[in-house]
C-alpha positions in Angstrom: -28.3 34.8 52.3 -26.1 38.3 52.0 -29.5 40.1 53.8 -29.4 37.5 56.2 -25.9 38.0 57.3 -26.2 41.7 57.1 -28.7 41.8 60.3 -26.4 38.6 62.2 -24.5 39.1 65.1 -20.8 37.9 65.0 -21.0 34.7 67.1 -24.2 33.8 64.7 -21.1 34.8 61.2 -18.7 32.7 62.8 -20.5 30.0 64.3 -21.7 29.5 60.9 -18.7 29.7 59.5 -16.9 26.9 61.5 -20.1 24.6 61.2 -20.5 24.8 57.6 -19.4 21.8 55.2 -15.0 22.4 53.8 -17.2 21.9 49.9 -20.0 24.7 51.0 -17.0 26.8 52.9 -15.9 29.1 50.2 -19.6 30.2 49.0 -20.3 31.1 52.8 -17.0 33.0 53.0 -17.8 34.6 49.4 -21.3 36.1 50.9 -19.3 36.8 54.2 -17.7 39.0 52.5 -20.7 40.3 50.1 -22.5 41.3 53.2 -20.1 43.5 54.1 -21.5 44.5 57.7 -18.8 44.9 60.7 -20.5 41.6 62.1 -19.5 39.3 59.0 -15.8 41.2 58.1 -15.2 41.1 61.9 -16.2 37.1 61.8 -13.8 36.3 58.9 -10.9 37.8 60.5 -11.4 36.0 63.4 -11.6 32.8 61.3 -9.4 33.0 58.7 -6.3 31.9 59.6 -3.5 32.8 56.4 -1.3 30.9 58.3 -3.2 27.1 58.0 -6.0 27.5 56.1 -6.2 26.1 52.3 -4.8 28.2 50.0 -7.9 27.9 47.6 -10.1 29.2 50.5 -7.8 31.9 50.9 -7.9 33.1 47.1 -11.4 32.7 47.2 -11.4 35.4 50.1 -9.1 38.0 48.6 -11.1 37.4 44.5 -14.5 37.6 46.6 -13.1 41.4 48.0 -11.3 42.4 45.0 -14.5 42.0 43.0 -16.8 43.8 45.6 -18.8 46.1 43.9 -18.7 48.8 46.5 -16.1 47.6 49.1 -16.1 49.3 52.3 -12.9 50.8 54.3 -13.4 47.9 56.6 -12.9 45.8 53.9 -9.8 46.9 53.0 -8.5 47.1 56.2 -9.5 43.2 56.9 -7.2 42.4 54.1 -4.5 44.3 54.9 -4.4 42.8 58.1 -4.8 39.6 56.6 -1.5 40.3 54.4 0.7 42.5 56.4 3.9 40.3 57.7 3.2 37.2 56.8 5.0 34.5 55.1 2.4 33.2 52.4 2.0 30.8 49.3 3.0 33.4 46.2 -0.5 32.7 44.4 -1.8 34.5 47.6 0.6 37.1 48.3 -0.2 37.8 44.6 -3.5 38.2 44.3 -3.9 40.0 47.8 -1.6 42.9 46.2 -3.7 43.0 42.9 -6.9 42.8 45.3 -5.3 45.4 47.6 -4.8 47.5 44.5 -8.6 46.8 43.0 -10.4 48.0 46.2 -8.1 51.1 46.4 -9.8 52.3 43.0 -13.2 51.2 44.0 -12.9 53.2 47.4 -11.5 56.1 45.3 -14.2 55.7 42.2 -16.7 56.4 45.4 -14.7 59.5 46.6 -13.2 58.2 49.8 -9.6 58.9 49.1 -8.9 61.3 51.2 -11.1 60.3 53.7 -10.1 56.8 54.5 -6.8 55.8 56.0 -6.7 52.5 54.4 -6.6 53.7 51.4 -2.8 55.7 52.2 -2.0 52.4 53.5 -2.9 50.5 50.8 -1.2 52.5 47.7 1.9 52.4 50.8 2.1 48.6 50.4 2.3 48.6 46.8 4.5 51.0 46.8 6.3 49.8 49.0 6.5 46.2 47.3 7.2 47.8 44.1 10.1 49.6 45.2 11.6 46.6 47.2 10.6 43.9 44.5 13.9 42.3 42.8 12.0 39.7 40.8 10.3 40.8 37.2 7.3 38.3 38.4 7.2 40.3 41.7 7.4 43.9 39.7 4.6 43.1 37.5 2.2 42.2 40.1 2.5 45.2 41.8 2.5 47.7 38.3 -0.7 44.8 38.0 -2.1 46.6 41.4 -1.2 50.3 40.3 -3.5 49.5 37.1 -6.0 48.3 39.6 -6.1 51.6 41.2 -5.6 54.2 38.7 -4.7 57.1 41.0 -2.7 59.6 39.0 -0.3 60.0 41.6 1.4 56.9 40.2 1.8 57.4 36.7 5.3 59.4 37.2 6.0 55.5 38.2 4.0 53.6 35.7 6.4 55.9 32.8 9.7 54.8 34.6 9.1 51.5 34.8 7.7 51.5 30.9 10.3 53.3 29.6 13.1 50.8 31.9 11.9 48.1 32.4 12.3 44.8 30.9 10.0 43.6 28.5 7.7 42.0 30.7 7.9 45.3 33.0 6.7 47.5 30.1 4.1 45.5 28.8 2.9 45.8 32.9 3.3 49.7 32.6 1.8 50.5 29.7 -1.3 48.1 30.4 -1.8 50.3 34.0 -1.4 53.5 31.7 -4.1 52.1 28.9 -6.7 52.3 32.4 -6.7 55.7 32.9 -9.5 58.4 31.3 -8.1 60.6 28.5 -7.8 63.4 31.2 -4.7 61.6 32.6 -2.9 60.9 29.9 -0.5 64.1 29.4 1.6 65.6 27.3 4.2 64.1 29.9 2.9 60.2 29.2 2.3 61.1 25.4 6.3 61.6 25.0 7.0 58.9 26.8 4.5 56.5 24.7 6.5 58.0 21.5 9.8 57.4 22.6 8.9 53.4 23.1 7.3 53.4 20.0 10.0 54.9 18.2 12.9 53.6 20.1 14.4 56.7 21.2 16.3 55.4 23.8 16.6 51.2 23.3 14.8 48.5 22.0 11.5 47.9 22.8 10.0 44.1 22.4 6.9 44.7 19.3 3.7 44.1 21.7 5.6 47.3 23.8 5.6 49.4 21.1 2.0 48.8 19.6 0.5 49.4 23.1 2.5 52.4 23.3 1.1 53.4 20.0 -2.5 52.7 20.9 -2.3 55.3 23.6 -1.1 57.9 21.4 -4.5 57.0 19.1 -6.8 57.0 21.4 -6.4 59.8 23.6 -6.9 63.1 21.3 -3.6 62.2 18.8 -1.7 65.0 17.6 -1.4 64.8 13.3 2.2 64.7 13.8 1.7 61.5 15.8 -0.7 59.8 13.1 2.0 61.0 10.5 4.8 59.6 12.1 3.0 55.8 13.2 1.9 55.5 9.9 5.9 56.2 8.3 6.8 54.1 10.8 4.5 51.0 9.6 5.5 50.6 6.4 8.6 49.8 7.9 6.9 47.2 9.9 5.8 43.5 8.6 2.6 43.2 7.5 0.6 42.5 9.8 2.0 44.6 12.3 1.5 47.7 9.8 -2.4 46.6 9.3 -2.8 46.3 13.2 -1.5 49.9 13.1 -3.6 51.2 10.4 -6.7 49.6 11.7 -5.7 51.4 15.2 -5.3 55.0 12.6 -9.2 54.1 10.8 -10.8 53.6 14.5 -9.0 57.3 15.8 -10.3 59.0 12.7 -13.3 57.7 12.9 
């Protein structure tokens, strides 16, 4: 079916689309999207319409992109488009930023950062979002979307937002930071990981400070960092401490 689309014109993609059964619809419009070919992405913007259409069509669209193996420039542009000014259900604005985010690291894992224009304009709409987001739900969506596209560019923010944030906000942060290869995690995001864990600054909720820790262990730790997470578990309850000196075993190992 995906070959078949691939070698269709764009009358042949959207006659097909507005002919096929509302059950069948979102398995056409998930190959539509698999296919990948200017015909098919140039179909589905003519017929989706994120003003009337279902919203479970339209999530189906934006999962169907976000899990594209290889997603093309084109694609990301589509939904974009799709998103940009628009008044939409919040399950869809959602998962169009974290899909947004997802094919930003794709079309960076196949080195077309620099060379694609939707890819500036994507990491501009999170950012963007991010910075204009007054709602904890709406803040960890878009750190959700940062995660998604692990450019290092972005983990100056990923550390504010860890270290201030609320709860919820850190958690977000530190999950994003957890992504990224050893490489990327610096001296600069090691000091911040040991100031959460050891509450330099304020209180951090317990799941906050255990991921924090798990970054310190599994990116090349320092002795001095072992040392000190171990002091600090037998300060901890139990299980905590065991999680902790499970996370020690695996490092040293």
């Amino acid at each position: 079916f995906i070959q078949m689309l691939r070698s269709a014109k764009k009358r042949d993609v959207l006659q097909l689309l507005r002919r096929t059964p509302e059950e069948m619809l979102p398995f056409v419009v998930e190959v539509a999207v698999a296919a990948q070919s200017v015909a098919s992405l140039t179909a589905l913007s003519d017929f989706l319409d994120f003003g009337k259409e279902p919203t479970s069509l339209l999530e189906k669209f934006l999962y169907a992109a976000a899990f594209s193996p290889r997603p093309s420039g084109d694609l990301l542009r589509l939904v974009l488009d799709k998103l940009d000014g628009r008044q939409l259900a919040p399950e869809v604005q959602e998962t169009g930023i974290v899909a947004i985010g997802s094919l930003v690291g794709k079309l960076c894992q196949q080195k077309l950062c620099g060379l694609q224009q939707e890819v500036e304009r994507g990491m501009e709409t999170i950012l963007r979002g991010l910075r204009g987001a007054e709602e904890e739900s709406e803040v960890v969506i878009y750190l959700l979307a940062l995660g998604n596209a692990m450019l290092p560019k972005t983990i100056p923010t990923l550390l504010d937002h860890a270290e201030e944030g609320s709860a919820a906000v850190t958690t977000a942060a530190i999950s994003a930071l957890q992504r990224f290869p050893a490489w990327h995690i610096s001296g600069k995001v090691k000091q911040a990981m040991r100031r959460i864990f050891h509450e330099k600054r304020k209180s951090y909720e317990k799941t906050c400070r255990l991921a924090a820790a798990e970054i310190l262990l599994e990116n090349e730790p320092l002795p001095m960092d072992v040392i000190n997470i171990l002091l600090a578990a037998n300060k901890m309850e139990t299980e905590t401490a065991t999680f902790l000196l499970l996370k020690v075993q695996n490092s040293l190992r």
